[in-house]
Backbone as JSON, one array per atom type, in Angstrom:
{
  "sequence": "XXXXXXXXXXXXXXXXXXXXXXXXXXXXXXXXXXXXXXXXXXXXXXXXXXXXXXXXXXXXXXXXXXXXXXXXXXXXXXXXXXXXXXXXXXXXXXXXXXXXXXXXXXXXXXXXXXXXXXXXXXXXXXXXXXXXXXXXXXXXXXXXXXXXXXXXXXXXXXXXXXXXXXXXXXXXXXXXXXXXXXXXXXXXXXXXXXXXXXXXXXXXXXXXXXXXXXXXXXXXXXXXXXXXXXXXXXXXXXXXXX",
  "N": [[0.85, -1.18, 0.0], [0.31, 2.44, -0.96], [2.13, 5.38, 0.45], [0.75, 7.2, 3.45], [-1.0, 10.09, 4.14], [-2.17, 13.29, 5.85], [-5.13, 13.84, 7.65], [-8.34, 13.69, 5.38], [-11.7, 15.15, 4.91], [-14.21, 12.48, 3.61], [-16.61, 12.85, 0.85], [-18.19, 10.85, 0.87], [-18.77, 9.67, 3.05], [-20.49, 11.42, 5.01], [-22.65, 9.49, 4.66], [-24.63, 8.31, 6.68], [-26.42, 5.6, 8.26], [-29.42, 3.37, 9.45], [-31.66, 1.2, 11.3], [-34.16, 0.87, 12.58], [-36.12, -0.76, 15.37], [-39.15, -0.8, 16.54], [-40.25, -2.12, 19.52], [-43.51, -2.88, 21.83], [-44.64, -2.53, 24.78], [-46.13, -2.77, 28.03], [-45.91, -0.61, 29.63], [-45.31, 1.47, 27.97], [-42.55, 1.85, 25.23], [-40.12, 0.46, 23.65], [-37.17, 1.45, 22.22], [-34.95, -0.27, 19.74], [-32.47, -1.48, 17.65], [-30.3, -1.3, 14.47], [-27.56, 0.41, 13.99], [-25.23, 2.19, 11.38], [-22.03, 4.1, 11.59], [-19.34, 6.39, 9.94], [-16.07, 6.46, 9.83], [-13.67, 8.31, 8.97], [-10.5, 8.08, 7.19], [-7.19, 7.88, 6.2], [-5.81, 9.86, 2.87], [-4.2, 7.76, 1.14], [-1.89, 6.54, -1.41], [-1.15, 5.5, -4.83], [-2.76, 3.27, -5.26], [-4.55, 2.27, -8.25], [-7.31, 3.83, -9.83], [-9.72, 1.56, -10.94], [-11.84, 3.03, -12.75], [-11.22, 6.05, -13.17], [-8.45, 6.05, -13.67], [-6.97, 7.16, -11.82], [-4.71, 7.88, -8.95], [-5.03, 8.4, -6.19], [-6.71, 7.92, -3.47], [-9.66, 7.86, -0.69], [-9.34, 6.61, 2.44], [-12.04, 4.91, 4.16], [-13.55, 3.57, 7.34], [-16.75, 1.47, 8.03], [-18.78, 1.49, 10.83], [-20.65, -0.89, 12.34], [-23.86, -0.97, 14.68], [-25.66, -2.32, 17.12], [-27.83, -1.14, 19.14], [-29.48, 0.34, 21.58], [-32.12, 2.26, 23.26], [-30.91, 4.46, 21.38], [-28.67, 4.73, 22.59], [-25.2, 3.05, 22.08], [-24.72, -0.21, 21.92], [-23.43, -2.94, 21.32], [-20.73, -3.34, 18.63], [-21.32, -5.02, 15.7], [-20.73, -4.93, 12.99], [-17.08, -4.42, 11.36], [-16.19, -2.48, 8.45], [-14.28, -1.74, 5.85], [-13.19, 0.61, 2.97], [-12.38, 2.44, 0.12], [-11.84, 5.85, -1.21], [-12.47, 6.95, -4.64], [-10.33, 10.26, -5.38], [-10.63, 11.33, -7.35], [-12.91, 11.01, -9.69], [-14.47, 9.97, -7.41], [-15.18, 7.31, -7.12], [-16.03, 4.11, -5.78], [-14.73, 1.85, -3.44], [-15.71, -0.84, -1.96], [-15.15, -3.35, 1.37], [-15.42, -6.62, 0.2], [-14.6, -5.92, -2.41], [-12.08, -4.89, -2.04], [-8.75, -5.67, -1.83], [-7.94, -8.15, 0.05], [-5.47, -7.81, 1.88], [-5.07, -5.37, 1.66], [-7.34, -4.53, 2.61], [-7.08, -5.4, 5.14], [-4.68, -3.54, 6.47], [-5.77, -1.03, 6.06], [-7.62, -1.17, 7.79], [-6.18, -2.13, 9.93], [-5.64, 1.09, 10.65], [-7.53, 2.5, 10.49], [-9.57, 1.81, 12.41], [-9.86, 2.39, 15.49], [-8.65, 2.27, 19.35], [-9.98, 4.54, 20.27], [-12.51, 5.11, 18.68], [-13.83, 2.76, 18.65], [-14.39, 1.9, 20.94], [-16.44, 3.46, 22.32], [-18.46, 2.11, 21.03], [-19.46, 0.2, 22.41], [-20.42, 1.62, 24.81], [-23.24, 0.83, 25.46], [-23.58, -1.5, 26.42], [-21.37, -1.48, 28.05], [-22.9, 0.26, 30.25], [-25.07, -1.56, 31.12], [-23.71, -3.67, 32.35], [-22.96, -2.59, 34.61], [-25.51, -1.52, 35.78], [-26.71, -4.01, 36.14], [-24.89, -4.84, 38.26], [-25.18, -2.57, 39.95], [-27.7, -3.54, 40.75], [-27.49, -6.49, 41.48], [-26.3, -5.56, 43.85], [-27.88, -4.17, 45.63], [-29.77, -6.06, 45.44], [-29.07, -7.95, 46.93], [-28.56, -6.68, 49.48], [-31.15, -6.09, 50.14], [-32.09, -8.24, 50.67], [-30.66, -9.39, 53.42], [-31.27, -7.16, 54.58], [-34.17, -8.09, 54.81], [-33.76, -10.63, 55.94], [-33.18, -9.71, 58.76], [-35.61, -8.5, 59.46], [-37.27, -10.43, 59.51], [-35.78, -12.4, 61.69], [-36.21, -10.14, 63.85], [-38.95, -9.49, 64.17], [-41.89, -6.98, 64.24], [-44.11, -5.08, 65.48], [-46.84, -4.41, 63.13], [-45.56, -5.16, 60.5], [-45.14, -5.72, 56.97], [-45.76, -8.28, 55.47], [-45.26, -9.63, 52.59], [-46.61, -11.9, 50.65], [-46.85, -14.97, 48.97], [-49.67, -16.42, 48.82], [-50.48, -18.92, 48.03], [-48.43, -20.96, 49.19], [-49.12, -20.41, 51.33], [-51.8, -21.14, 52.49], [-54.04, -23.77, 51.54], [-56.65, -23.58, 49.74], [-56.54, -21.53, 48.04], [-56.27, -19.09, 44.83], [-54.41, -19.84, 42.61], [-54.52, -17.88, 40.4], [-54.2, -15.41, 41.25], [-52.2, -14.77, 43.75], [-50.46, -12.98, 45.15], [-50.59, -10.97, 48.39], [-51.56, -9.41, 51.27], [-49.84, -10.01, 54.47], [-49.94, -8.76, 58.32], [-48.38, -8.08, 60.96], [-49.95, -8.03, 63.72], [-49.87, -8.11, 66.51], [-46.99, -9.45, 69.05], [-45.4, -11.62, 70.89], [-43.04, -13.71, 72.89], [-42.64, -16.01, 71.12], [-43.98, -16.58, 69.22], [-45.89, -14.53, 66.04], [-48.6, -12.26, 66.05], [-51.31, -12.43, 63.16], [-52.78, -10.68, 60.86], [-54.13, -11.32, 57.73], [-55.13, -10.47, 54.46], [-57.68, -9.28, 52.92], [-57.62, -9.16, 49.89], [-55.96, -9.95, 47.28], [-53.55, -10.22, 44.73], [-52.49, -10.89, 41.18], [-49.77, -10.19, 40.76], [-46.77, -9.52, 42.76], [-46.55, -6.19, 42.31], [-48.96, -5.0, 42.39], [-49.58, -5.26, 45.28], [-47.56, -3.7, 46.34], [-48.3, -1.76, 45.2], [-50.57, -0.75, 47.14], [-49.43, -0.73, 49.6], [-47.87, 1.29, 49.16], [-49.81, 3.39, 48.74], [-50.55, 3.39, 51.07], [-53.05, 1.88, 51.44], [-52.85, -0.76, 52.76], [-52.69, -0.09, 55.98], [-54.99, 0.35, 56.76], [-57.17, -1.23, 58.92], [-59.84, -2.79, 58.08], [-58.63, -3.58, 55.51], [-57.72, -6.32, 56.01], [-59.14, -9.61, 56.85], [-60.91, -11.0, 59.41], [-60.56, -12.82, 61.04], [-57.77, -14.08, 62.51], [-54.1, -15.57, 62.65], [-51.91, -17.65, 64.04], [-48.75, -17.61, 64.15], [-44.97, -19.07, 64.76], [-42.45, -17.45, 65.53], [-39.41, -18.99, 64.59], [-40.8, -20.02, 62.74], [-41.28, -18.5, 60.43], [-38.58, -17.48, 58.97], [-38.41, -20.2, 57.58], [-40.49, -19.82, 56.19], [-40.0, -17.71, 54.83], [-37.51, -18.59, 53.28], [-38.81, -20.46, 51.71], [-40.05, -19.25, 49.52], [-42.82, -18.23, 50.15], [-42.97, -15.91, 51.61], [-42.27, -13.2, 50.45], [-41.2, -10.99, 50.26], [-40.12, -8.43, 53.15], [-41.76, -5.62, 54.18], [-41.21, -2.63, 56.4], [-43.23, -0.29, 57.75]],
  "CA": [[0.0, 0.0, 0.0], [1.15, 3.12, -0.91], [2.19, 6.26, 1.84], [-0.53, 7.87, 3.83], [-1.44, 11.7, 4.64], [-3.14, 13.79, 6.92], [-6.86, 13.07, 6.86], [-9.09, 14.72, 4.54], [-12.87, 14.45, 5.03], [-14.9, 12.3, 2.23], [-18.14, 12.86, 0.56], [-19.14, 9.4, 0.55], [-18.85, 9.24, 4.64], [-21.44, 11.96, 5.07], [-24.04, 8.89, 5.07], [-25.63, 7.79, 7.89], [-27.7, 4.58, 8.31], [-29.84, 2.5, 10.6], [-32.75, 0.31, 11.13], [-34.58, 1.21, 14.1], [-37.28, -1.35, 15.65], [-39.87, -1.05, 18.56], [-41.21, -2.54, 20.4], [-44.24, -1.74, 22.28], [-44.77, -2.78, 26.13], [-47.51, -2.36, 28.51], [-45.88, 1.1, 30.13], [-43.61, 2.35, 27.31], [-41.86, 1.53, 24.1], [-38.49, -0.22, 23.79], [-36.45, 1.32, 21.3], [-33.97, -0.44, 19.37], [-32.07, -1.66, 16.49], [-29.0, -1.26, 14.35], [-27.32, 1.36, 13.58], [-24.0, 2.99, 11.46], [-21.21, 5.37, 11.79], [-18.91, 6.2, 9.07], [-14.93, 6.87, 10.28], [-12.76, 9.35, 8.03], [-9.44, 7.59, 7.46], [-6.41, 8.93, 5.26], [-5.23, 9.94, 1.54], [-3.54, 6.68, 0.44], [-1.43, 7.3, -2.74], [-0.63, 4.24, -5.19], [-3.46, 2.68, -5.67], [-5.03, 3.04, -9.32], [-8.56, 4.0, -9.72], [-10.86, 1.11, -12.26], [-12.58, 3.97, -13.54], [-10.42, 7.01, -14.35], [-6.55, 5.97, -13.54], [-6.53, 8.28, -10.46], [-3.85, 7.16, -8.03], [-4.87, 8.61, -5.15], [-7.59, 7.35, -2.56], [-9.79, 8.52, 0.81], [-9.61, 5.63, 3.17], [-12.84, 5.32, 6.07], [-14.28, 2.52, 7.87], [-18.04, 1.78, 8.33], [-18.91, 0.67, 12.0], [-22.61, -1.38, 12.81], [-23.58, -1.13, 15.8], [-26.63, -2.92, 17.91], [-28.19, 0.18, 19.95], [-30.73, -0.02, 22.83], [-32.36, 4.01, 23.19], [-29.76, 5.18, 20.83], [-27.19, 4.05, 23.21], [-24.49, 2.01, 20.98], [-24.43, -1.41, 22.97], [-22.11, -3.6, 20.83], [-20.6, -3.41, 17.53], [-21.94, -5.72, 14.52], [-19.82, -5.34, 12.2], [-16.33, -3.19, 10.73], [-16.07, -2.55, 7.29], [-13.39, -0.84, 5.28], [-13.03, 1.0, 1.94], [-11.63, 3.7, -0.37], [-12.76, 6.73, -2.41], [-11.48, 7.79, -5.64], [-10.29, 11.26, -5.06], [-10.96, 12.72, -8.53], [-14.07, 10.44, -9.57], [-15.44, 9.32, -6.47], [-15.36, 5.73, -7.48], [-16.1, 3.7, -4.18], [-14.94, 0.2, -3.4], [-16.16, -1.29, -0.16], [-15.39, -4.6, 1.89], [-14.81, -7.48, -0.58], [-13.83, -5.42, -3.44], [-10.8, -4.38, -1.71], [-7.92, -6.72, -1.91], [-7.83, -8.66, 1.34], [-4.24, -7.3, 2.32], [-4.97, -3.61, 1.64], [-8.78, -4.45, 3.42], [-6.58, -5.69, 6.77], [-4.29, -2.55, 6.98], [-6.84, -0.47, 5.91], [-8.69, -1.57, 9.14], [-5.51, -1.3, 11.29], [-5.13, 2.77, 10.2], [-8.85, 3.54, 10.64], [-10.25, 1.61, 13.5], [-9.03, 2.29, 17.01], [-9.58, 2.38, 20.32], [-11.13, 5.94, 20.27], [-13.53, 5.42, 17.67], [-14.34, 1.39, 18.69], [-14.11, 1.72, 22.08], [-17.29, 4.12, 22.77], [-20.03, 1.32, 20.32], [-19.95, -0.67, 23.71], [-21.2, 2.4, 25.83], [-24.38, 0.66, 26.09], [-22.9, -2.91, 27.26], [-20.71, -0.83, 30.07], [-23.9, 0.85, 31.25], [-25.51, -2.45, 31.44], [-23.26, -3.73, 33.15], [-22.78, -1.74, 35.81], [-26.76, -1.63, 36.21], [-26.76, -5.29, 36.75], [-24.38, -4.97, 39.35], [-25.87, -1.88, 41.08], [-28.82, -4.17, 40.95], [-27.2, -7.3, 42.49], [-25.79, -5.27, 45.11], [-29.13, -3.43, 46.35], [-30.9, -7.09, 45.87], [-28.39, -8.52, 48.37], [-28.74, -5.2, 50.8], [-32.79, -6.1, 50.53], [-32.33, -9.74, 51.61], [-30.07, -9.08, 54.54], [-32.46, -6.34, 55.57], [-35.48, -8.83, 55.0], [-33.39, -11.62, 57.2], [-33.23, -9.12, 59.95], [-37.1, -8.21, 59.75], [-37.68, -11.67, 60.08], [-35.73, -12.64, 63.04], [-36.7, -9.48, 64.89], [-40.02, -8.79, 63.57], [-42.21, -5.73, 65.2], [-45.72, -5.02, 65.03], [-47.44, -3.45, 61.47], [-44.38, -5.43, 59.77], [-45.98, -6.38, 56.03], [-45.04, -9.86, 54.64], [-45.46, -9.8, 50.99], [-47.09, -13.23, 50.44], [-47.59, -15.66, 47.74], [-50.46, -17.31, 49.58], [-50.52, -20.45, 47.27], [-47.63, -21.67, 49.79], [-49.59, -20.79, 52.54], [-52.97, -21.8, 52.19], [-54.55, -24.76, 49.83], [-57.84, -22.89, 49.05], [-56.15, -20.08, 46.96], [-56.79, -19.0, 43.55], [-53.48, -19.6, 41.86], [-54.08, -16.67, 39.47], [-54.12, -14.19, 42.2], [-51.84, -15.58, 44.8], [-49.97, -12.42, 46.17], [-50.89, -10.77, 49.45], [-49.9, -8.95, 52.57], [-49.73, -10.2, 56.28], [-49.23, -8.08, 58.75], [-48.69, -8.64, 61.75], [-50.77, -7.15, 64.34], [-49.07, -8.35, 67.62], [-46.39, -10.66, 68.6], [-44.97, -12.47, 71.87], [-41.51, -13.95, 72.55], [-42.63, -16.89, 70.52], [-45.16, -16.38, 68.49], [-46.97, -13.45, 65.78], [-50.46, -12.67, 65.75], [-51.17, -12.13, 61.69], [-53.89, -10.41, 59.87], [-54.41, -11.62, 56.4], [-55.63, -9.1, 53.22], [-58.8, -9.77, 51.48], [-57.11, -8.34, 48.65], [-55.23, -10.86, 45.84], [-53.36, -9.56, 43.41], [-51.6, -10.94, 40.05], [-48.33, -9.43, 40.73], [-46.39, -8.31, 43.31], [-46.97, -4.86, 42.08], [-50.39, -4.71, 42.84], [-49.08, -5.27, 46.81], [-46.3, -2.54, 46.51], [-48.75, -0.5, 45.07], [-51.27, -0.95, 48.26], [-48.42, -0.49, 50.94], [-47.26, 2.45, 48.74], [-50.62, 4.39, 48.99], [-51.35, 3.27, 52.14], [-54.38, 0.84, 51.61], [-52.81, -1.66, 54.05], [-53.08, 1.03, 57.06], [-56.67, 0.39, 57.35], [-57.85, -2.79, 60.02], [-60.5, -3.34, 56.93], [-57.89, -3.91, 54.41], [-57.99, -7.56, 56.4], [-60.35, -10.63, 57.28], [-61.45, -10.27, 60.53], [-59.56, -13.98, 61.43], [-56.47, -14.2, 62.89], [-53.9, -17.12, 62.18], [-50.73, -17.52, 64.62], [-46.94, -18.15, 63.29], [-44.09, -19.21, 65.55], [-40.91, -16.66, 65.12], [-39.1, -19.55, 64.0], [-41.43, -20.81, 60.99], [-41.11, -17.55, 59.76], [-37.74, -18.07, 58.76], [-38.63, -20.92, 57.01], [-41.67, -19.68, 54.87], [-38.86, -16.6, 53.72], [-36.26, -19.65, 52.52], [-39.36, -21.63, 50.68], [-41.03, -18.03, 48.68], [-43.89, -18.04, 50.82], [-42.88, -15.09, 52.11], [-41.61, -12.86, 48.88], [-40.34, -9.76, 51.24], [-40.68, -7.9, 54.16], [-42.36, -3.87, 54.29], [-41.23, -2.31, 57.74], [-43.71, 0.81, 57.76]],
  "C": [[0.88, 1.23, 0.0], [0.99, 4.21, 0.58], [0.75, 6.67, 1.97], [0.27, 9.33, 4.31], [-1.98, 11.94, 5.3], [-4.44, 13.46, 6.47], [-7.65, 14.45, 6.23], [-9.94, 14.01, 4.53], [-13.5, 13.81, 3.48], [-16.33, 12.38, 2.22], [-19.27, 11.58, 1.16], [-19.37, 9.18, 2.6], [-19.81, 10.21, 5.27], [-22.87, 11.0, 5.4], [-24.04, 8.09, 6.58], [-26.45, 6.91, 8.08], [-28.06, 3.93, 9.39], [-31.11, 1.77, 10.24], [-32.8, 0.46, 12.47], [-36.15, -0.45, 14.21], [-37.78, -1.16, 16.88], [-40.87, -1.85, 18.88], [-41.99, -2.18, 21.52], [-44.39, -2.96, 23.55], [-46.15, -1.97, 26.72], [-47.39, -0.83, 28.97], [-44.73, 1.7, 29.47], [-43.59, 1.85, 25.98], [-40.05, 1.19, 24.5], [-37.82, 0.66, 22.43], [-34.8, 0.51, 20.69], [-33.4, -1.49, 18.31], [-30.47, -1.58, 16.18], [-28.86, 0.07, 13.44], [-25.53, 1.63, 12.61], [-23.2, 4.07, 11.23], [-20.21, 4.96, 11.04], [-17.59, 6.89, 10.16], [-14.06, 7.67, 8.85], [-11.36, 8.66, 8.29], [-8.47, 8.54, 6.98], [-6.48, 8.82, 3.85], [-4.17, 8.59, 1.8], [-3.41, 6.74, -1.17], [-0.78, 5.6, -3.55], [-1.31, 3.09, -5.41], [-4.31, 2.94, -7.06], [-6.72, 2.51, -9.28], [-8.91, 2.94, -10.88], [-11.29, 1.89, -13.24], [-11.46, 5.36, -14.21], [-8.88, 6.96, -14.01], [-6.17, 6.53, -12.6], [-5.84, 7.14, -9.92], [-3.65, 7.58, -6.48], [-6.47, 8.21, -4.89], [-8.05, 7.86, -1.08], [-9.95, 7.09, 1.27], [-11.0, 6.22, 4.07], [-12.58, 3.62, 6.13], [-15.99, 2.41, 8.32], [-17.89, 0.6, 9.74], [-20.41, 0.17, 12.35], [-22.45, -1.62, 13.73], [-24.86, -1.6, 16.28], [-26.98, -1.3, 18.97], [-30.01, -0.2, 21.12], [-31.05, 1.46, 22.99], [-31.49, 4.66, 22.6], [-28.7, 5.17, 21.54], [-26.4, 2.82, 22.39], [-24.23, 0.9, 22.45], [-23.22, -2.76, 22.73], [-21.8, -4.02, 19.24], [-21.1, -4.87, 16.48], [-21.01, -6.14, 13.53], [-18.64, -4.44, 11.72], [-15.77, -3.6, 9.49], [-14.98, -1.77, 6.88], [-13.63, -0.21, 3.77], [-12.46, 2.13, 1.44], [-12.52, 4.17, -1.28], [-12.18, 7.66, -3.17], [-11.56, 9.39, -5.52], [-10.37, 12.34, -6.17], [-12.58, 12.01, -8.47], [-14.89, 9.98, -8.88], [-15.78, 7.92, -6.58], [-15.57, 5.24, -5.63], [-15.8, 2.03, -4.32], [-15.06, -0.26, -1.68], [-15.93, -2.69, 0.18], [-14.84, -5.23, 0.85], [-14.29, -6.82, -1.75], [-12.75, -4.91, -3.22], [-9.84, -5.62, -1.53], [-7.53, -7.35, -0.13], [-6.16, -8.2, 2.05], [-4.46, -5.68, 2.4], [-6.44, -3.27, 2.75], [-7.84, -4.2, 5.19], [-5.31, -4.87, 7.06], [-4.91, -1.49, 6.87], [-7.45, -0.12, 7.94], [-7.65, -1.25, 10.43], [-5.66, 0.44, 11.53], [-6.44, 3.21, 10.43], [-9.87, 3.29, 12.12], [-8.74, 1.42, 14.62], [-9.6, 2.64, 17.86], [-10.92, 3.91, 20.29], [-12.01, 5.8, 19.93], [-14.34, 3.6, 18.08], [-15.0, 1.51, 19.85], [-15.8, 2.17, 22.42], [-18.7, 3.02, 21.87], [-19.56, 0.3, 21.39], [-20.04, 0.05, 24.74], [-22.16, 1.58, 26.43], [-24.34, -0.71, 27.07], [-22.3, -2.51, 28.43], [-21.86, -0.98, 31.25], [-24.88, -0.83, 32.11], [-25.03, -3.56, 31.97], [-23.22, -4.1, 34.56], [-23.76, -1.43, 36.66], [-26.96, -2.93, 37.02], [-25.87, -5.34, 37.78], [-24.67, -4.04, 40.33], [-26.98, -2.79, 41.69], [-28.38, -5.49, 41.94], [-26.8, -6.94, 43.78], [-27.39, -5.18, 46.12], [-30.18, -4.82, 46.34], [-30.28, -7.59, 47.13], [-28.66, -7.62, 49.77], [-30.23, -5.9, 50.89], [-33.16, -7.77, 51.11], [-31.98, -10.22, 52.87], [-30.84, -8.54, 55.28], [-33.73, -7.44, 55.98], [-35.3, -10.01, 55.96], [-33.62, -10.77, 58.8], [-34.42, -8.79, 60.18], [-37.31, -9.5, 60.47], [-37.12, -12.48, 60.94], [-35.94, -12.0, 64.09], [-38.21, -8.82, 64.08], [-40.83, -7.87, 64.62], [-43.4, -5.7, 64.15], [-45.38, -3.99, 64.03], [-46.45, -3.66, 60.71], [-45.63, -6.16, 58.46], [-44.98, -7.2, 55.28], [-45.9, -9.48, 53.11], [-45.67, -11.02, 50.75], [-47.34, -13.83, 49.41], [-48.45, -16.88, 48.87], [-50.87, -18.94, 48.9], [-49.51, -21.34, 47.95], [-47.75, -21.42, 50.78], [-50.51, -21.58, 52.76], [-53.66, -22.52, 51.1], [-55.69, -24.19, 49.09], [-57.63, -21.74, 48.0], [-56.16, -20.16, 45.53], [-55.34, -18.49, 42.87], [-52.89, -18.43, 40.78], [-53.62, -15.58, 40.06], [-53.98, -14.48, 43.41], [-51.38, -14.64, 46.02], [-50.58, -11.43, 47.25], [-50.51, -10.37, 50.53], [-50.71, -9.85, 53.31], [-49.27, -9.47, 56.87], [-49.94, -8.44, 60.11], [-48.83, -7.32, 62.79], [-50.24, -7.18, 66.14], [-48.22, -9.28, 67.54], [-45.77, -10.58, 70.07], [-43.57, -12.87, 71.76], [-41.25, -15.03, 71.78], [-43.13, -16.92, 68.98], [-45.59, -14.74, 67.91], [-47.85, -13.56, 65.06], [-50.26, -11.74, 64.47], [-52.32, -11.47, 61.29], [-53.34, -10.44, 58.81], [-55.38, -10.61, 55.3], [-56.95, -9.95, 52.63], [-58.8, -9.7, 49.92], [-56.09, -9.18, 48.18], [-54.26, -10.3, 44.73], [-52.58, -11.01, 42.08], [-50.09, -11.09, 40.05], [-48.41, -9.24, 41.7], [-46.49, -6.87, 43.57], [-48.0, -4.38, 42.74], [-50.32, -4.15, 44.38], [-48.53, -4.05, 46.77], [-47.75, -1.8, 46.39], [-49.76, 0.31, 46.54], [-50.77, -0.34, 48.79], [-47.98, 0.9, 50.53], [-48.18, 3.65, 48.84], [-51.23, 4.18, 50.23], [-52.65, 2.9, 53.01], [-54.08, 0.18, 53.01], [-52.63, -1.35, 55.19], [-53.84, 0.27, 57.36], [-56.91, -1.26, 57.65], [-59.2, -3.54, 58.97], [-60.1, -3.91, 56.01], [-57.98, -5.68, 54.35], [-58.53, -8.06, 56.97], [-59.96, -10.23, 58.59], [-60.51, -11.77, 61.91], [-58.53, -13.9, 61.46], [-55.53, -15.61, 62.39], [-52.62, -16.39, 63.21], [-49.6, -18.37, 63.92], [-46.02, -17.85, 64.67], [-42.73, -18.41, 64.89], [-39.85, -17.56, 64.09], [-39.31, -19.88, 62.7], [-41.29, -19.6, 59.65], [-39.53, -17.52, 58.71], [-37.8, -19.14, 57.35], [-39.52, -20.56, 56.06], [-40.73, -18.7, 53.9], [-38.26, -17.54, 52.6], [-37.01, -20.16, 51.21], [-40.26, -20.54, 49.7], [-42.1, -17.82, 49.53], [-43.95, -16.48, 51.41], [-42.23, -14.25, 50.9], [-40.72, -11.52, 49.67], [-41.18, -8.88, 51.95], [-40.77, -6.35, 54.28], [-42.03, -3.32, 55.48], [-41.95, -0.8, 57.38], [-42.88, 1.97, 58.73]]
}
């Protein structure tokens, strides 16, 4: 290959492409797709043009990238090519001679320009591990509810692993317990089912499960100990300290 020059921008790298897709969710839209970004390489001298004999050339590189909200998450694919610098001729990828393609590619891709189409993979990441942390913090906390539990504490329940009469579709449920002894706490149970988890949060979050109506009017007693045990087996999904 012949010498290279300072860089000089090309026409042909002006384009811009993508393929966006969404997807639609119950509270939102997902965006995302593929996307690419064109790199400006150098004047490369010594190569002769097909079309009009020119002997000089603009190197780029085209980069595809996978994107989640227009965040680049992880590259796809890197392409190379040249552009005749009188005629604009363009040869891309396989039309470039596999030796001039793979220095090509050293001279145009680098960290700088690679490095940033796995932004979105970092972030995600780094989410998943904020997230493992703060789940571990919420299970520790929820062990300590449940060996010192204290009145108006709300158990988050999947009642299908308490009681056999339950309506599998709509299993989850608070308990809260209303008193408790050095052995034993006394429970009120929700009349209220939900679907989801959510449903619960949402309750405890506006302050439904306050009200002595919220639950049946029947009591059920649990030994400090068993408690413990219903956490280990889901029965217990997590603990609300108001």
């Amino acid at each position: 290959m012949g010498g290279m020059s300072r860089n000089r921008p090309c026409k042909w790298l002006t384009t811009d492409f993508q393929a966006l897709y969404i997807k639609k969710r119950e509270k939102g839209m997902i965006f995302f797709g593929s996307r690419g970004k064109t790199v400006a390489g150098q004047v490369v001298d010594g190569i002769q043009c097909p079309s009009c004999e020119n002997k000089q050339f603009v190197t780029f590189g085209i980069l595809k990238y996978f994107h989640l909200y227009w965040i680049p998450t992880f590259l796809t694919s890197k392409t190379v090519g040249i552009e005749c610098t009188h005629c604009k001729k363009t040869l891309v990828g396989k039309e470039l001679e596999p030796e001039l393609a793979k220095q090509i590619k050293t001279t145009v891709f680098t960290k700088k320009n690679t490095l940033p189409m796995f932004s979105g993979l970092i972030l995600i990441s780094i989410l998943v591990l904020f997230g493992a942390i703060a789940a571990q913090r919420d299970d520790m906390q929820d062990a300590t509810y449940i060996e010192q539990p204290a009145i108006n504490d709300l158990y988050i329940v999947n009642f299908t692993k308490v009681f056999n009469d339950t309506d599998s579709k709509h299993k989850y449920g608070v308990m809260r317990v209303k008193s408790l002894s050095s052995s034993q706490v006394e429970i009120q149970v929700s009349k209220i089912a939900y679907n989801k988890t959510s449903g619960v949060r949402k309750d405890i979050k506006e302050r439904n499960t306050s009200a002595d109506s919220y639950y049946d009017s029947e009591l059920i007693y649990i030994d400090i100990g068993k408690l413990k045990e219903m956490k280990e087996s889901g029965a217990i999904y997590s603990v609300e300290r108001i």
